[in-house]
C-alpha positions as CSV (number, residue, x, y, z in Angstrom):
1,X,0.0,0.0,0.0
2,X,1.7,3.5,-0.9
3,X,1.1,5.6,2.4
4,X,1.5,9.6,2.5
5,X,4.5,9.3,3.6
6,X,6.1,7.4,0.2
7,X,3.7,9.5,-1.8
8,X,5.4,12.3,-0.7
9,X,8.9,10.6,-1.5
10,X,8.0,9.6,-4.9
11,X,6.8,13.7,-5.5
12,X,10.1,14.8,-4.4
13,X,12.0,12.5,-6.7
14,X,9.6,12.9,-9.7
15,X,9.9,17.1,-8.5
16,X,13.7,16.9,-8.6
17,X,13.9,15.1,-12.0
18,X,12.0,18.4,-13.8
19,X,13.9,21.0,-11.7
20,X,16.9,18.8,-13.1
21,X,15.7,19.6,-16.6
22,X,14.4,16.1,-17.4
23,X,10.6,16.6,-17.7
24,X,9.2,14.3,-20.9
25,X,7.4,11.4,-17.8
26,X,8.4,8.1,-19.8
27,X,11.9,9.9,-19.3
28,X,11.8,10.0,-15.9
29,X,10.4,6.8,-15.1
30,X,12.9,5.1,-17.4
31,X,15.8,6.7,-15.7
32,X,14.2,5.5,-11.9
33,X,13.8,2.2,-13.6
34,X,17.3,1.9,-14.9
35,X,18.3,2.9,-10.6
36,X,15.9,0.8,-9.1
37,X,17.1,-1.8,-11.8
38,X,20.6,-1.2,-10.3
39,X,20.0,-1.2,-7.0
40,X,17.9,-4.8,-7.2
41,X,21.1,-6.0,-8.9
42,X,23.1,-5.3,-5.5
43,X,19.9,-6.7,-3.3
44,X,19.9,-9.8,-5.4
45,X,23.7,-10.3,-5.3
46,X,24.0,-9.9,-1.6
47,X,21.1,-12.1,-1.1
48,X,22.9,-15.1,-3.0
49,X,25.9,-14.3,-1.3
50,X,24.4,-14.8,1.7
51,X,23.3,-17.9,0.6
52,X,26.3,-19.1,-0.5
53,X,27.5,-18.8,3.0
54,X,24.7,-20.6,5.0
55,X,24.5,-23.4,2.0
56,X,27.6,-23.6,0.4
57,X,25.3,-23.4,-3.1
58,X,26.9,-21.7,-6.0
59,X,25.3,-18.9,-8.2
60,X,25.9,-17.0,-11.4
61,X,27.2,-13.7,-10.0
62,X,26.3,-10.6,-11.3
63,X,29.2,-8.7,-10.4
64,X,32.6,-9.8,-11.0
65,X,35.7,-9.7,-8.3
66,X,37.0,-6.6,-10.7
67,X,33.7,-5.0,-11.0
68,X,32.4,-4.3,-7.5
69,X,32.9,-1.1,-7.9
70,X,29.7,-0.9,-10.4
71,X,27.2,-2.0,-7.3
72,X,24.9,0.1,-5.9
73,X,25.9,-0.4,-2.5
74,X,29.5,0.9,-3.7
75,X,28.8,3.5,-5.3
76,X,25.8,4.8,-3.6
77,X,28.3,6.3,-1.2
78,X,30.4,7.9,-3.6
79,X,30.5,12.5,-4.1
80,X,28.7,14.1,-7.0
81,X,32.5,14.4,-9.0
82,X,32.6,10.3,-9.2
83,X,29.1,9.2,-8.8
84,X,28.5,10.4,-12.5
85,X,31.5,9.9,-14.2
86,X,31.0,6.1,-13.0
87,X,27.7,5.1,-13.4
88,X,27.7,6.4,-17.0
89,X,30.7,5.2,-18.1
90,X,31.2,2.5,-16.2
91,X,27.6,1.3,-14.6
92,X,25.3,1.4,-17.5
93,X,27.7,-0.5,-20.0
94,X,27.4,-3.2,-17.4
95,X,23.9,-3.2,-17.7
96,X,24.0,-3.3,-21.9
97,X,26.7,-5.7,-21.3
98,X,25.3,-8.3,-18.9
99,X,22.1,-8.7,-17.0
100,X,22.3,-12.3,-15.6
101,X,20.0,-11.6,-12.8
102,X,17.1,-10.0,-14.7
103,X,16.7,-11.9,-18.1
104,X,13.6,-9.6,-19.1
105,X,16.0,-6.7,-19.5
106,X,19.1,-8.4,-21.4
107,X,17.3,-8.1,-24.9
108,X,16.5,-4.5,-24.9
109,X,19.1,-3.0,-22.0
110,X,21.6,-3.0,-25.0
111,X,20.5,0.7,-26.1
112,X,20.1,1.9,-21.9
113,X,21.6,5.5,-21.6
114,X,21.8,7.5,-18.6
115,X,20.2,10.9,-19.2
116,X,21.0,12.6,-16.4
117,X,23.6,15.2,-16.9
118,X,23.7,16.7,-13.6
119,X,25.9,15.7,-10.8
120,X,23.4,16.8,-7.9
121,X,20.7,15.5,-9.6
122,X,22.4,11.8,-9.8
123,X,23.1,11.8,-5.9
124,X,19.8,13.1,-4.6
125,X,17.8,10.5,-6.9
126,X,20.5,7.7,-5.8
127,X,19.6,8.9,-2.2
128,X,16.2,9.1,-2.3
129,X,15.7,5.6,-4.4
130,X,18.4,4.5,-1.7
131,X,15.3,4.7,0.9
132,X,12.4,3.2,-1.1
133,X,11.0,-0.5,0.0
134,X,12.1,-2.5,-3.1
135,X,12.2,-5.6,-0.7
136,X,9.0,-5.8,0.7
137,X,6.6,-7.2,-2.2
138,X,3.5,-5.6,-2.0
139,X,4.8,-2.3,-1.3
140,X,7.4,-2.0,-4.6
141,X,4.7,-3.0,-6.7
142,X,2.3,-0.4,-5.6
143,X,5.1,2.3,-5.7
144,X,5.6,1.7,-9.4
145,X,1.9,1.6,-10.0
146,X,1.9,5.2,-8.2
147,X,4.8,5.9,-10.6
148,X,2.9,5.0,-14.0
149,X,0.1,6.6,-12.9
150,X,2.1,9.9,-13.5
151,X,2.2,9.2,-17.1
152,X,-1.0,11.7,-18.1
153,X,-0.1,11.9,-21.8
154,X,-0.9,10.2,-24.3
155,X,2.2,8.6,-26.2
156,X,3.0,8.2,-29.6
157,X,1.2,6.0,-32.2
158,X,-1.7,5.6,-30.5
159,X,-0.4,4.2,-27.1
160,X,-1.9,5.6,-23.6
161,X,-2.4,3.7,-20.7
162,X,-5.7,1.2,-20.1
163,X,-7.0,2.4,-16.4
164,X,-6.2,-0.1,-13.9
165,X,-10.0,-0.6,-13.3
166,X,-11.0,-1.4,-16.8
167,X,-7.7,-4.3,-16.9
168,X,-9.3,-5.8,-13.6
169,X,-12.9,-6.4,-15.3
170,X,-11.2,-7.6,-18.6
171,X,-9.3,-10.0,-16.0
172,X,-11.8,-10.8,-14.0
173,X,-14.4,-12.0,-16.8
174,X,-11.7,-14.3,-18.5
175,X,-10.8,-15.9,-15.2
176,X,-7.4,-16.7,-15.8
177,X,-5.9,-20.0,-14.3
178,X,-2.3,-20.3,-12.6
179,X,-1.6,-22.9,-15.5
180,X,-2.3,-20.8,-18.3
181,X,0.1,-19.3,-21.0
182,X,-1.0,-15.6,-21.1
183,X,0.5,-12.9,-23.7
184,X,-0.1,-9.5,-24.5
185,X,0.8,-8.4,-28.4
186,X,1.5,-4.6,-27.5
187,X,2.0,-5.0,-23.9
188,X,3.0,-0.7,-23.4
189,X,3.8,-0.8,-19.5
190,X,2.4,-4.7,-18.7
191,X,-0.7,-3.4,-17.0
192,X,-2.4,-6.6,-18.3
193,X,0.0,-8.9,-17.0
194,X,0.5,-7.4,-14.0
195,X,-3.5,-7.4,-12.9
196,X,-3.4,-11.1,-14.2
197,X,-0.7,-11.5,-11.2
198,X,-2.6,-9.4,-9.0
199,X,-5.8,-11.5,-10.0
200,X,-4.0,-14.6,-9.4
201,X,-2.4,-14.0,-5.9
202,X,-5.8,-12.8,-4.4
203,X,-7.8,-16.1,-6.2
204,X,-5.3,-18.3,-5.1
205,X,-4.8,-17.3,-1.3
206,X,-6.5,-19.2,1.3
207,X,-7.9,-17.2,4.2
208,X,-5.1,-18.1,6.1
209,X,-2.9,-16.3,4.0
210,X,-4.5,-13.3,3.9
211,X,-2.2,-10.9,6.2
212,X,-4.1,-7.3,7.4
213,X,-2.2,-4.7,7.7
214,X,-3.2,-0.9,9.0
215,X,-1.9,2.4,6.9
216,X,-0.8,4.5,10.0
217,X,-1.7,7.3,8.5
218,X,-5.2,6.7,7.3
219,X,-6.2,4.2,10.2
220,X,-7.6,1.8,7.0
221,X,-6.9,-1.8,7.2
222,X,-5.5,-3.2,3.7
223,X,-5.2,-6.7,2.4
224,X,-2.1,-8.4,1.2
225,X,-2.4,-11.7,-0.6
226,X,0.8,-14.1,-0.3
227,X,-0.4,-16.4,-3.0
228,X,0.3,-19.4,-0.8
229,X,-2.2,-22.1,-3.0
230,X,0.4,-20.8,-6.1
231,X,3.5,-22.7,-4.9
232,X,3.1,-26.0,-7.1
233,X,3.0,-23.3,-10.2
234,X,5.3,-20.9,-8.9
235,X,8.4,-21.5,-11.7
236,X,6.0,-21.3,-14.2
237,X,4.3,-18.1,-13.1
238,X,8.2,-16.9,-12.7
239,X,9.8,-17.7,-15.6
240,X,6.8,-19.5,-18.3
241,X,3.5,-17.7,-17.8
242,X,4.0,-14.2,-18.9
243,X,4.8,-13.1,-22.1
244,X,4.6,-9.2,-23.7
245,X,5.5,-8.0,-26.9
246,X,5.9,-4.0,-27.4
247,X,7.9,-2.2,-30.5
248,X,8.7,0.7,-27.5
249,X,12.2,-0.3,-26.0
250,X,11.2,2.0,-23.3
251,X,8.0,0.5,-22.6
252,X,9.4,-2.8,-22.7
253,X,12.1,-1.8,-19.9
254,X,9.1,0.0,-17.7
255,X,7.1,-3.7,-18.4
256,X,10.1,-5.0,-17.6
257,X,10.1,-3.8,-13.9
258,X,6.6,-3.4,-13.3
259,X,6.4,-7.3,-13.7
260,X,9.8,-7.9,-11.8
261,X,8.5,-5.6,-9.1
262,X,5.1,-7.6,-8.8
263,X,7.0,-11.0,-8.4
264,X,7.1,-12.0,-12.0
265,X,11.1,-12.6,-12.0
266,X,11.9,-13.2,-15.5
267,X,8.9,-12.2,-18.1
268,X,9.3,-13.2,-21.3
269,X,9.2,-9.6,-22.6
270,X,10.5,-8.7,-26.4
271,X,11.2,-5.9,-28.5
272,X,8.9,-6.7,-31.4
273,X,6.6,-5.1,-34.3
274,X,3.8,-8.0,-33.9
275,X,1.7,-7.5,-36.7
276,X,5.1,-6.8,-39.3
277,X,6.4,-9.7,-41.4
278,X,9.5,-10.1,-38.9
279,X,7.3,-11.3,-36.0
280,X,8.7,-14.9,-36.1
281,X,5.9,-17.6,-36.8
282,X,7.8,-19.5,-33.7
283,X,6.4,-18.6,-30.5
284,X,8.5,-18.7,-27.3
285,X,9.0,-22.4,-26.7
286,X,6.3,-21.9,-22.8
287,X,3.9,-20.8,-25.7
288,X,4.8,-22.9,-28.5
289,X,1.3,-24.5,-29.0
290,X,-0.1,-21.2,-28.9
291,X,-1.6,-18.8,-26.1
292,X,-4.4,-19.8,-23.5
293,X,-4.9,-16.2,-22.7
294,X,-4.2,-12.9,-24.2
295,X,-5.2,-9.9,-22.7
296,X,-5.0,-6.4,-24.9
297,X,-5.2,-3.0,-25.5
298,X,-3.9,-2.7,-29.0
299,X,-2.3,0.8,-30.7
300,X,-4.9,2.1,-33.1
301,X,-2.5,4.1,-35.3
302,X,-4.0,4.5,-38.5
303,X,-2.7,2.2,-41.3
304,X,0.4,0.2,-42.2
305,X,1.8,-0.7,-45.6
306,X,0.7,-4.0,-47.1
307,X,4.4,-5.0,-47.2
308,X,5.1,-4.5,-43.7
309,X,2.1,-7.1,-42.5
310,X,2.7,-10.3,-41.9
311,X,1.0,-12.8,-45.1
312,X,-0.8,-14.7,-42.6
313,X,-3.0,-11.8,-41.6
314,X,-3.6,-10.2,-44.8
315,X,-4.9,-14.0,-46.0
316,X,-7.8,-13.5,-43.2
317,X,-8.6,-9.7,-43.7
318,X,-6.8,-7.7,-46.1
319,X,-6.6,-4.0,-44.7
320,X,-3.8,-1.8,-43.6
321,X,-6.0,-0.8,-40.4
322,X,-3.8,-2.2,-37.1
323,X,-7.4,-2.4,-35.0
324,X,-8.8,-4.9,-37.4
325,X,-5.1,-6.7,-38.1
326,X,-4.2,-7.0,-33.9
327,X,-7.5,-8.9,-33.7
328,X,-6.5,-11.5,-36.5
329,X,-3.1,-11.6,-35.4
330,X,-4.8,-12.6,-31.7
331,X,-7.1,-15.2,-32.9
332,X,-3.7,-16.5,-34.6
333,X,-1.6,-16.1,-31.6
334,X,-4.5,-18.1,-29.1
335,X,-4.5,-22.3,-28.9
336,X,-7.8,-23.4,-30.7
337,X,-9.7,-22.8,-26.9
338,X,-7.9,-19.9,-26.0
339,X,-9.9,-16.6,-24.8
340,X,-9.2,-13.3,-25.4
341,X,-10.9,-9.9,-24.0
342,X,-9.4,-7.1,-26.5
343,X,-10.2,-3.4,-26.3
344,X,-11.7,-2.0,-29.9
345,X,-12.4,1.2,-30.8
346,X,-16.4,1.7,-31.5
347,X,-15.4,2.0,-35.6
348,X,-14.5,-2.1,-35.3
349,X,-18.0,-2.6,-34.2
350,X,-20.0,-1.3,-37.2
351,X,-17.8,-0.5,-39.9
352,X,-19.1,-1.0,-43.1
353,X,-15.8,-1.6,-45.2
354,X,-15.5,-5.0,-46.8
355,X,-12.3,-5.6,-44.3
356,X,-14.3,-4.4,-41.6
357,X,-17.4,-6.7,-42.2
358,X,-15.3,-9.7,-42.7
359,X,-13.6,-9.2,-39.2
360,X,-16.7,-9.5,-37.7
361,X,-17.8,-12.4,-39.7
362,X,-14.7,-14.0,-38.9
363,X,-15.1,-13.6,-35.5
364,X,-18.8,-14.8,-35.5
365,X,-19.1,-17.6,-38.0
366,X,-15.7,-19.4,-37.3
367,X,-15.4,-18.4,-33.6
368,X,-16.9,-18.0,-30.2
369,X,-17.7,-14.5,-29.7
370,X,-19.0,-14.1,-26.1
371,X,-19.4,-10.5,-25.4
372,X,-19.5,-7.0,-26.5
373,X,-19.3,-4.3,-23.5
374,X,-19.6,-1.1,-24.5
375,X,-17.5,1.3,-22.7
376,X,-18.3,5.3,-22.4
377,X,-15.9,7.9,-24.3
378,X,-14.5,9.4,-21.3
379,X,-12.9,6.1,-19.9
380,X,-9.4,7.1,-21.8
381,X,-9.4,10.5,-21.0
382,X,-7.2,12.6,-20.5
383,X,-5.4,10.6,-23.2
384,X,-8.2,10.1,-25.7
385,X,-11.9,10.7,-26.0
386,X,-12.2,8.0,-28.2
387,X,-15.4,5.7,-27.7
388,X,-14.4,1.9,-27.2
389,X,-15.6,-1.3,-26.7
390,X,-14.4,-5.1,-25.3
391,X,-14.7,-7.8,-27.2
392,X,-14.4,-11.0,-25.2
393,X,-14.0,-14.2,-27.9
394,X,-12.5,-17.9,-27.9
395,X,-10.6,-19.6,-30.9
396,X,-13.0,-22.1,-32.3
397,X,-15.7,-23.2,-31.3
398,X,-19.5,-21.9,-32.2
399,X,-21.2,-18.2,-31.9
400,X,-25.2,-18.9,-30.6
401,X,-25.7,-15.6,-28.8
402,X,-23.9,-12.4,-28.1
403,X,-23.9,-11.2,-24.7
404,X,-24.0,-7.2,-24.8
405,X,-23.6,-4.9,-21.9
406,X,-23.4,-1.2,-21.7
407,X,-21.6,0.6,-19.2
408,X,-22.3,4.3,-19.1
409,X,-20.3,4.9,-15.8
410,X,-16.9,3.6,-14.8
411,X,-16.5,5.1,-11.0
412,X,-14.8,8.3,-12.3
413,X,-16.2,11.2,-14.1
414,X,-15.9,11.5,-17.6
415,X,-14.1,14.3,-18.0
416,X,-10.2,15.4,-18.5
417,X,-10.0,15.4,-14.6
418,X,-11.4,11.8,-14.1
419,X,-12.7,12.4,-10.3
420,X,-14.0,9.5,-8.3
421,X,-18.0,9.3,-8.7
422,X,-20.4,6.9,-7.5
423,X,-21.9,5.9,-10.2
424,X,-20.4,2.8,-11.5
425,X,-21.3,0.4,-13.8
426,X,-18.7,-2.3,-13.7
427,X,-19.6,-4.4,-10.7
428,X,-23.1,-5.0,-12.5
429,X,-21.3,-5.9,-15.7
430,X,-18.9,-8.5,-13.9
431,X,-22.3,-10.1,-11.4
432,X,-24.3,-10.1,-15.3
433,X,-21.6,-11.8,-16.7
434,X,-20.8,-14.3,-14.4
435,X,-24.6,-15.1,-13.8
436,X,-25.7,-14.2,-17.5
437,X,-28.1,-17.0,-19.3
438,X,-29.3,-16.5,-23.1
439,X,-32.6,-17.9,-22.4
440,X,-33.0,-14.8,-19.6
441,X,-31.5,-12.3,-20.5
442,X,-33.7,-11.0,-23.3
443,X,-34.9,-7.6,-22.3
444,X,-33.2,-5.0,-24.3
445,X,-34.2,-2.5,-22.2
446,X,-31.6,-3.8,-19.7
447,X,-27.8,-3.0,-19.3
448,X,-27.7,-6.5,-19.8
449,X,-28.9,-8.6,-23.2
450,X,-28.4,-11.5,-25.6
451,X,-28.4,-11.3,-29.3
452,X,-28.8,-14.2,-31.3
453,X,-26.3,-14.6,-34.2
454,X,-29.3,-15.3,-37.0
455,X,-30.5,-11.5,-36.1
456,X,-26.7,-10.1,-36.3
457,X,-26.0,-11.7,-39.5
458,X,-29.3,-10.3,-40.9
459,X,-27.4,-6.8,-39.8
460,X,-24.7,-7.1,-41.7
461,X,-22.5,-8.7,-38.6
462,X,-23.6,-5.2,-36.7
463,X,-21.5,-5.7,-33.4
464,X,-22.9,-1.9,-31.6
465,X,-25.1,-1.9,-28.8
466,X,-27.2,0.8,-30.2
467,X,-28.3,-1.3,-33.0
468,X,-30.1,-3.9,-30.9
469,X,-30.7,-2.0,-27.3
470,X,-34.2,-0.5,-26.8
471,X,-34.3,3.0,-24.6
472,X,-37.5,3.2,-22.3
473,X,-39.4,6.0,-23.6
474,X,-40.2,8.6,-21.4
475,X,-43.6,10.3,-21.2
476,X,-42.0,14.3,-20.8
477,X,-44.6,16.0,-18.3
478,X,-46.2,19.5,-20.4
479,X,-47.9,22.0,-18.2
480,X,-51.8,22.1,-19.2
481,X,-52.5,25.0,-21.5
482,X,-54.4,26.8,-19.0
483,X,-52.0,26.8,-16.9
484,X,-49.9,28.6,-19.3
485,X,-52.0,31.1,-20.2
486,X,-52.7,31.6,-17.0
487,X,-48.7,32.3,-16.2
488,X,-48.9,34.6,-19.8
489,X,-51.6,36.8,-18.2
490,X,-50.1,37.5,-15.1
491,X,-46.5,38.2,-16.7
492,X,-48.6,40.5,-19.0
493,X,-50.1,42.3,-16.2
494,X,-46.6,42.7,-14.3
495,X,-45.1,43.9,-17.7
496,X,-48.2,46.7,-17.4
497,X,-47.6,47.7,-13.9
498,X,-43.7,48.4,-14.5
499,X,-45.3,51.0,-17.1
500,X,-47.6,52.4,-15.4
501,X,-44.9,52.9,-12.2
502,X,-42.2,54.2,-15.0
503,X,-44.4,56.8,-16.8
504,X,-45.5,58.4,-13.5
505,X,-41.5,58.4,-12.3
506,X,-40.8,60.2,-15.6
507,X,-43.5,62.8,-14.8
């Protein structure tokens, strides 16, 4: 939990980053990622070490006998003139070099620069990181969450960050299991993966491992889940489960962490165009008979050239739109079985391009679509006011009936300033879906409805809510005519009065 206290910390650090002259956000968390990167290094080392002692077991060591100077607990102590000088020239080619201990960076860390030019700025944000709680689970996580939450931009090509709360319904309708394979095809900062760890822990604790713990500032009592019904599946949640593929080094190294920091050790993240023709038909070998999950929030950046897609996906819709490609390149991606919930914008939905109608059909006619929830146009704000919706579908498999949903209020308002509201829709979406039956749910008046695939064929594979949902009319109450005229005459004889009062003032 991220009390007022770390809060505060955190503002400081971000605060002396700007006066520092760094001020672009994805900057600044890169650079705290590359330190907090270096500083886990030095935890992780002396930790092993330590073992090595008590156990006598061997370990591949970070840090060579030549090259203890490049550790954090060296260096940290070091003066402004040979803090900088070293972990520049010395500290980040390490981490380009080798980064035995955190396999998720090694691919990407290659390019890692320090952009920090000043000396003073180097040693306060070495200090300051110096005094965060990387070791204690629960807390790091939650202090990188506060961290990404300072990213209110949107980013190039499309990218901006899916709220935490909209991930956690996506999660919680797919249910993911602690033996599934789950991928993300432009994973931006992993906040897919890391709710589907976040899921997992508080699904698979017993009560007894549910630890209470009180916020001393606020008096609130907060939950931590240890995960202790995970342990038989621990390696593969470590090393097998997770797997995130971004064209964004920098996103890939925040991902990176973000997973790291929520006990995913070593996520199978790469740097990787999914939809171009380089995105290897070879999966990672955990995956290799294709994805039970993926979880996704796709770029929608306009077109591509035909040449840069991959063949496969052209074969199934030929369009140089990425929304409509991402979903094709998911259905290929999923094992025949495997479930996807994938955020669209509305345009996907009823489109009436030929590429546009045959995504749907695909989706219909040779898959299981299960839902479309249709999301309000403030839920992306401040990044985009683009209207959305989820599509929730499973490789194979038959389409019967649609389940439809529509949320017109997510908890926040729906504005640029996204304040906390009480109306929210998203708990009665999760209880419809989890309790929703075809044969019921057949008032289109409701939130909640089923659409039977005969009647959305007939519409041209229509997939938006507003073609099927029915709004209640409401009989508008008009004042009787009487008693307007009544109301005329009065203001009439008011009007009169005023006259009558002004001419004698006038004399």
């Amino acid at each position: 939990m991220i009390t007022g206290d770390l809060k505060r910390r955190i503002d400081a650090l971000w605060t002396e980053f700007w006066q520092g002259g760094i001020t672009n956000p994805l900057t600044v968390i890169e650079q705290i990622t590359f330190l907090m990167f270096a500083r886990l290094l030095d935890i992780n080392e002396t930790r092993d070490e330590n073992r090595l002692k008590r156990t006598g077991k061997e370990f591949q060591r970070r840090f060579s006998d030549d090259e203890q100077e490049l550790r954090w607990s060296q260096f940290r102590h070091l003066g402004a003139d040979a803090m900088l000088p070293l972990v520049r020239d010395k500290v980040f080619p390490h981490f380009r070099k080798d980064s035995a201990s955190g396999a998720a960076f090694s691919e990407f860390m290659k390019d890692a620069q320090l952009m920090i030019q000043k000396q003073s700025l180097l040693v306060k944000a070495v200090n300051m990181i110096d005094q965060l709680p990387l070791t204690e689970g629960d807390a790091k996580g939650d202090l990188y969450e506060y961290l990404l939450s300072k990213l209110t931009t949107a980013g190039i090509n499309g990218q901006f960050r899916t709220p935490r709360h909209i991930i956690r319904l996506m999660v919680d309708m797919l249910e993911p299991k602690p033996t599934d394979v789950i991928g993300d095809p432009a994973c931006g900062t992993g906040g897919f993966l890391v709710q589907t760890m976040q899921y997992l822990l508080e699904t698979y604790t017993s009560p007894e491992g549910v630890l209470k713990e009180v916020d001393s500032e606020t008096g609130k009592v907060e939950k931590i889940y240890t995960g202790d019904l995970l342990e038989e599946n621990r390696e593969h949640i470590r090393s097998r489960m997770f797997h995130g593929f971004d064209f964004d080094a920098t996103m890939l190294r925040i991902a990176a962490m973000n997973l790291m920091l929520h006990g995913v050790d070593d996520p199978d993240i790469h740097y990787q165009d999914t939809l171009s023709t380089g995105f290897t038909d070879r999966f990672p070998k955990a995956a290799s008979e294709g994805f039970n999950v993926i979880l996704a929030n796709p770029p929608f950046k306009g077109s591509l050239d035909f040449e840069d897609v991959h063949p496969s996906l052209l074969r199934q819709v030929k369009t140089k739109k990425t929304e409509l490609l991402f979903l094709v390149l998911i259905l290929r991606m999923l094992k025949v079985g495997g479930r996807s919930a994938t955020i669209v914008p509305d345009g996907v939905l009823f489109g009436s391009s030929t590429a546009h109608v045959a995504l749907r059909r695909l989706l219909l006619d040779h898959n299981q679509l299960e839902a479309v929830i249709s999301l309000p146009s403030g839920v992306f704000k401040p990044y985009a006011g683009v209207s959305t919706g989820i599509l929730v579908f499973t490789k194979g498999g038959r389409t019967d009936d649609v389940f439809f949903f529509d949320v017109e209020a997510d908890g926040f308002s729906l504005d640029d300033k996204r304040d906390p509201i009480e109306a929210n829709d998203l708990p009665g979406c999760l209880a419809a879906w989890r309790n929703r039956d075809a044969k019921r749910d057949t008032d289109r008046t409701q939130k909640a409805f089923f659409v039977s695939t005969k009647e959305i064929r007939e519409a041209n594979y229509d997939l938006s809510l507003s073609r099927y949902q029915v709004r209640p009319h409401v009989a508008e109450e008009y004042e009787a005519p009487a008693v307007i005229l009544d109301r005329m005459k009065k203001l009439n004889d008011n009007i009169a009065t005023d006259l009558v009062e002004l001419e004698e003032l006038l004399g």
